[in-house]
C-alpha positions in Angstrom: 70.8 40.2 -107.7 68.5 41.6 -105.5 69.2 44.4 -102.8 68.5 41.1 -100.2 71.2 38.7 -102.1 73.1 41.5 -102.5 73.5 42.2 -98.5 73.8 38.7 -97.6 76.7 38.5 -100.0 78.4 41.3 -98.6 77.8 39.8 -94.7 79.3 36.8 -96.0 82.6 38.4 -97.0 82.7 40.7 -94.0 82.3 37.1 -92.2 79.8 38.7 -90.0 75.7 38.3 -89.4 73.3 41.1 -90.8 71.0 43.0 -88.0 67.1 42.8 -88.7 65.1 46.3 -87.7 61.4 45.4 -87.4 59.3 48.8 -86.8 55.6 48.7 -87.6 54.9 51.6 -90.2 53.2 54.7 -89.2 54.0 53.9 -85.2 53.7 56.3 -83.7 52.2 59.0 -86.0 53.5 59.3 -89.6 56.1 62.1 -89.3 58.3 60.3 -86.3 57.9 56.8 -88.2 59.4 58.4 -91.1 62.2 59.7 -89.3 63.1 56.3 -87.7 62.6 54.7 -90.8 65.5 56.8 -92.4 67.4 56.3 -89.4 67.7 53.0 -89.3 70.8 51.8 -91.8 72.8 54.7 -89.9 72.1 53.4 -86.7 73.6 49.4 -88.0 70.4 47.8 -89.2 71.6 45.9 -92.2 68.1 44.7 -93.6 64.9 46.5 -92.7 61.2 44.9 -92.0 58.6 47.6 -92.0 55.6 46.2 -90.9 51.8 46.9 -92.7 49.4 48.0 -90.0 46.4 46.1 -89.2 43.9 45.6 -87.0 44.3 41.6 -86.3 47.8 41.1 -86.3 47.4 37.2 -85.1 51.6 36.0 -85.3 52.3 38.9 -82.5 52.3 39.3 -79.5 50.9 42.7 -77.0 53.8 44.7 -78.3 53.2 44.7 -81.8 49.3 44.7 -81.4 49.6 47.6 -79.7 52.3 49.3 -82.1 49.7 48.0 -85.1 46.6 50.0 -82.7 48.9 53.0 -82.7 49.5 53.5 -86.7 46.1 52.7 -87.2 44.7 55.5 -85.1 47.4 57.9 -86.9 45.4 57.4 -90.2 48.3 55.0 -91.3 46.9 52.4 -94.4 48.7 50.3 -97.2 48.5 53.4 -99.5 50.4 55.4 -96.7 52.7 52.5 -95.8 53.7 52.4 -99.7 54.6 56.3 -99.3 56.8 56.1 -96.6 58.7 53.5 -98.6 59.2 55.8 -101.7 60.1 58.5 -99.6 62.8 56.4 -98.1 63.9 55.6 -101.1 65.0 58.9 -102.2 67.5 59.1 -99.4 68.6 55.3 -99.8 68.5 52.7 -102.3 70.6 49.9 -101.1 69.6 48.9 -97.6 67.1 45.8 -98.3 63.2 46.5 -96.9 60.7 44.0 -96.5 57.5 44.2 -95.6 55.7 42.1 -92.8 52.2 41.7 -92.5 48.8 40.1 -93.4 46.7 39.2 -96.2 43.8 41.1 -95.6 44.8 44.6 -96.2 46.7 43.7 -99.4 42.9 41.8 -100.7 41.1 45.4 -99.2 43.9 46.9 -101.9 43.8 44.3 -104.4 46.9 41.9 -104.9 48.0 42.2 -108.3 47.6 46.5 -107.7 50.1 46.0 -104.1 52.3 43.5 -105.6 52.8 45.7 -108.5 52.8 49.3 -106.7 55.3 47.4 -104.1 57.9 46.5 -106.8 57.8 50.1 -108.1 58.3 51.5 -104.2 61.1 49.9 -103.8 60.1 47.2 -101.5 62.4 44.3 -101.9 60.6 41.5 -100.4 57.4 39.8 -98.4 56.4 38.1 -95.4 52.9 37.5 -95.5 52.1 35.3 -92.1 48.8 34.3 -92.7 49.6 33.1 -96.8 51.1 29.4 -96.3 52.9 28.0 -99.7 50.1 26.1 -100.6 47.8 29.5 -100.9 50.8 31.8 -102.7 50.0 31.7 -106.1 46.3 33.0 -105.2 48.2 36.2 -104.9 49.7 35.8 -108.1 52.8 36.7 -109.9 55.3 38.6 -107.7 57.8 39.9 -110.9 61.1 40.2 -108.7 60.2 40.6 -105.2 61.5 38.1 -102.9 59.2 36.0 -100.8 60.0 35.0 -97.9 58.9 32.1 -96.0 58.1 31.4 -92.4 59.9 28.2 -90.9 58.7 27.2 -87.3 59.9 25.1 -84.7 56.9 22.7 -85.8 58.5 22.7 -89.5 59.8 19.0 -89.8 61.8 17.7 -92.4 58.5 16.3 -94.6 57.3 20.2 -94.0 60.3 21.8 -95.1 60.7 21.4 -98.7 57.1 22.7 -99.4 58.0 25.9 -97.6 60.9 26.2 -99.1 59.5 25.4 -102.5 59.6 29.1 -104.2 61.1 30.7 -101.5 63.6 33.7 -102.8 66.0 36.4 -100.3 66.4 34.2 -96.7 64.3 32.1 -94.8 62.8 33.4 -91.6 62.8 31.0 -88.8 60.5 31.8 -86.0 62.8 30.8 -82.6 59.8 30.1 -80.4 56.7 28.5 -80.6 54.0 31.5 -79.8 53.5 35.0 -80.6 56.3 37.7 -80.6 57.8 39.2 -77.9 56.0 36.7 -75.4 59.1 34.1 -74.6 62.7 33.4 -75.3 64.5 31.4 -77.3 66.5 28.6 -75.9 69.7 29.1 -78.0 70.8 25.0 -78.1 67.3 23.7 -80.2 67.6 27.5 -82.1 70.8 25.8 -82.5 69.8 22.5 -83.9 67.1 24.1 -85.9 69.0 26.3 -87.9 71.5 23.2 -88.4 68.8 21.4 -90.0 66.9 23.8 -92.0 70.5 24.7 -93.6 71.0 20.9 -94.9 67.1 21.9 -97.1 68.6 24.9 -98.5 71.1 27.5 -99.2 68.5 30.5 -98.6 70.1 32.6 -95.7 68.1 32.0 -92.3 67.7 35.1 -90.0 65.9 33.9 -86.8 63.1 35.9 -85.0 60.9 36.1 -82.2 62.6 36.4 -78.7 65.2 38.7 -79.3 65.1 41.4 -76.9 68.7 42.8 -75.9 72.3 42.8 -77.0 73.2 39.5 -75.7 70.4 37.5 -77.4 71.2 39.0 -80.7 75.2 38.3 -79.8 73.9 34.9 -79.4 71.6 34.1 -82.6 74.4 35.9 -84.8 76.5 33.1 -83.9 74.4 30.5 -85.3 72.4 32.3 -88.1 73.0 34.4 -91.3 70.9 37.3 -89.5 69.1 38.3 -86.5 65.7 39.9 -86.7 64.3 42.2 -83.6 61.1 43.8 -83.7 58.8 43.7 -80.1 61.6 45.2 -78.2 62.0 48.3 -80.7 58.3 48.4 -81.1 58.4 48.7 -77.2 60.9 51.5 -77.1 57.7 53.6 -78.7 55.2 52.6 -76.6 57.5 53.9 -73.6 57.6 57.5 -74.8 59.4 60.9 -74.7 61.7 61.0 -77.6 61.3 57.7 -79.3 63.2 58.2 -82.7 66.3 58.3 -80.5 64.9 55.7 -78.1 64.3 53.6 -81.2 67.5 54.3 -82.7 69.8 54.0 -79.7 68.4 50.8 -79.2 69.2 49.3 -82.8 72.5 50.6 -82.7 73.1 48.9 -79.0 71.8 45.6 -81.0 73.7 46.0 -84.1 76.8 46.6 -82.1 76.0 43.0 -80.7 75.6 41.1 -83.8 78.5 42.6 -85.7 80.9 41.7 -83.1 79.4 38.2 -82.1 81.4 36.1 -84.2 84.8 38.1 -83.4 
């Protein structure tokens, strides 16, 4: 099993939903992105998205943008972003870490060299937003890391099985219809979604986009196998000061929030 089916499998029997960390690597220099990065599982995150800087970033919203901006003008690239994922590595090898991002960097560094120097970092799995299914194998072979797929609100039942076709770790449902960290979710259609993706597959769904405090998580782990945050911590560095314990404090407020949802 991988370290993804190996987490969701242990949320299961704790009867509980897993807590989704997105930061955006490198954010805000290289040596305080580090530090959050290793923080993370301490502070509750179960599963960790680390998101590949770039200049374009067209699924997200002025948050994450700006978060991308940041890394970039630390001198953050893929090459870097694959360090900081060995070097968390030494100090953990079970929390599940995914990487978020787009196509274009991992062209710049050629596919088959980042899907291969990837697997050996310790990354676990992919969301590339800009790949659909239909343009996946063009990557080509991903030897044991999960890829995970995007599902939307726009995903109808004739779309479903095509994005589901290959699909490996969870499914990511995006809750809105937009960019991140621009709207909220309304929990009844997150509801219904979830509902309906479930009777395609038995992938694990952790729901994104709109998930900015406590409460909202409380309320998606309630419906899903996970929730996923990411604006609202990329915020937290944007506001300043000391933002490995802004970042940190915040995830462990939102962890609190999905591990006691369903109690």
């Amino acid at each position: 099993m991988s370290r993804i089916s190996e987490r969701f499998a242990e949320l299961k029997r704790a009867g509980r939903a897993g807590f989704g960390a997105y930061v955006s690597a490198g954010d805000p220099d290289a040596r305080r992105s580090a530090e959050i990065l290793a923080g993370l599982p301490g502070a509750g995150a179960d599963m960790i998205e680390l998101g590949m800087p770039f200049s374009d970033p067209m699924a997200d919203g002025p948050a994450i943008q700006a978060g991308n901006l940041r890394a970039l003008k630390a001198g953050i690239t893929l090459p870097r972003t694959l360090d900081m994922v060995r070097a968390f590595r030494k100090g953990d090898d079970r929390t599940p870490l995914v990487l978020m991002g787009y196509l274009n960097p991992i062209e710049q560094y050629g596919s088959k060299r980042f899907l291969s120097d990837a697997k050996s970092a310790g990354v676990d799995g992919l969301i590339i937003v800009d790949v659909p299914p239909e343009e996946q194998d063009s990557l080509g072979h991903f030897d044991g890391l999960d890829i995970i797929r995007l599902a939307t609100p726009t995903s109808d039942d004739r779309r479903l099985p095509r994005v589901l076709e290959g699909a490996s770790g969870f499914l990511y449902y995006v809750s809105i219809t937009g960019i991140t960290g621009t709207a909220t979710f309304d929990e009844a259609k997150v509801r219904d979604a979830v509902a309906r993706v479930k009777r395609h597959t038995k992938l694990p769904i952790a729901v994104g986009f709109g998930i900015r405090t406590p409460a909202q998580a409380a309320v998606i782990a309630r419906v899903a196998d996970a929730a996923v945050v990411g604006s609202a911590l990329v915020q937290k560095v944007a506001e300043g000061g000391d933002v490995v314990a802004g970042v940190l404090g915040l995830v462990r407020e939102l962890s609190a929030a999905v591990r006691s949802a369903r109690t």
